[in-house]
C-alpha positions, -999 to 999 in steps of 0.1 A, spaced: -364 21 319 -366 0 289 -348 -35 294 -318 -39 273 -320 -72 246 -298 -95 253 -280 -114 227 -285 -152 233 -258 -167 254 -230 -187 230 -235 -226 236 -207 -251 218 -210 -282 229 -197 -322 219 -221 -345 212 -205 -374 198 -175 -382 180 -171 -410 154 -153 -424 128 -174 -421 98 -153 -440 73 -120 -456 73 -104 -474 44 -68 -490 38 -53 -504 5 -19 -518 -3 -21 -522 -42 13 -533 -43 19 -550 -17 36 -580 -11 62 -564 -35 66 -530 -24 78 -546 11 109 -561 -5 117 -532 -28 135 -497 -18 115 -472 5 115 -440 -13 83 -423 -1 68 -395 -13 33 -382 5 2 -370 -15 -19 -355 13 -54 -341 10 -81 -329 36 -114 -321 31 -146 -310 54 -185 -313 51 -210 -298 70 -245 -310 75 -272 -291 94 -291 -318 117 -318 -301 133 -321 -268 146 -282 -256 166 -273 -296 156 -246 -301 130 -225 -331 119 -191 -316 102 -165 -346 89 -133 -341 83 -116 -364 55 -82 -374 50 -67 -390 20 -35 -400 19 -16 -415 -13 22 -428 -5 42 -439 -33 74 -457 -31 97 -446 -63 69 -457 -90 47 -482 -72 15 -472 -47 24 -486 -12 -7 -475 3 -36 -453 3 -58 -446 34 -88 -428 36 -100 -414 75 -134 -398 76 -141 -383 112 -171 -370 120 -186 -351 150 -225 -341 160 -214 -306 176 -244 -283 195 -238 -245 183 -264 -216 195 -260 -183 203 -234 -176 175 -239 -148 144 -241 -160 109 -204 -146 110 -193 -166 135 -209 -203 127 -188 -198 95 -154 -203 114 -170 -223 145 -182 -252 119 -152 -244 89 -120 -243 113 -128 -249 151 -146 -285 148 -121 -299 120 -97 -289 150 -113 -307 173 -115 -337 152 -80 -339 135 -62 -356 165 -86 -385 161 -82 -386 126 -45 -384 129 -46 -413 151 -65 -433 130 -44 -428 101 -12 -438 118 -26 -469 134 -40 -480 98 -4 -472 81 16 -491 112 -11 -523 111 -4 -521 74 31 -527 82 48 -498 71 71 -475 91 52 -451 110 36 -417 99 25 -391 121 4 -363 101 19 -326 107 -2 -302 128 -29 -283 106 -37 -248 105 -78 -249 97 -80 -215 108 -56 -207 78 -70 -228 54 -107 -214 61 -93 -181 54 -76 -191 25 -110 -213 14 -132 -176 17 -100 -158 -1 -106 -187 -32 -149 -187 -28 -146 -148 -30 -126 -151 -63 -149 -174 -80 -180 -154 -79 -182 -131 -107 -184 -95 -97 -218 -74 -108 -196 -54 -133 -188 -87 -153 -223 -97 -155 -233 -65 -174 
């Protein structure tokens, strides 16, 4: 009997977890503390992945956050979190998701920490980022990628 091929078991695995970056600034500030809160929240998120060394990445998940208080900036704050992750074991289908929505995952609730300990220690009232969907936003991310390449027809 010939011996069947097994496909290499599926390892994830932590191996550190960091804050990469962090930044705060108050551009108005003493004056937007004695003027009318009126927020209004410009929120984006971004992720990077780096290969380390064979099954070793670092993804980092970046938040940016602009808050504006009727015309002036109260604050902007800036939250890079980062993570070394082990992946082996996983198609070239599957890293795609593992690395693009499953470690951002992991590393939001440390981000979103960070953010609202930054925006209270700035002293403004507190702010508590919504859950995110990464697994929604990778799809929509492949959705936009698969748009912008140029099909074979257009080429020609």
């Amino acid at each position: 009997m010939a011996e069947e091929q097994q496909a290499p078991e599926k390892q994830f695995s932590i191996q550190k977890i960091y804050t990469k970056d962090l930044s705060f600034e108050t551009p108005s500030s003493p004056k937007i503390f004695t003027e009318k809160w009126e927020p209004t929240v410009d929120l984006n998120l971004s992720s990077q992945i780096l290969p380390l060394e064979q099954s070793l990445y670092e993804v980092a998940l970046t938040i940016t956050i602009t808050v504006k208080s009727i015309e002036s900036t109260a604050y902007l704050v800036e939250v890079s979190q980062a993570g070394i992750f082990t992946l082996s074991g996983f198609s070239e289908e599957e890293m795609g998701p593992m690395l693009g929505s499953f470690c951002p995952n992991i590393l939001f609730p440390y981000a979103r920490e960070a953010v609202s300990d930054l925006v209270n220690k700035g002293g403004f009232p507190q702010l508590l980022l919504a859950p995110v969907n990464f697994d929604a936003l990778y799809a929509q991310q492949l959705q936009y990628a698969k748009q912008q390449v140029p099909s074979s027809d257009a080429i020609n």
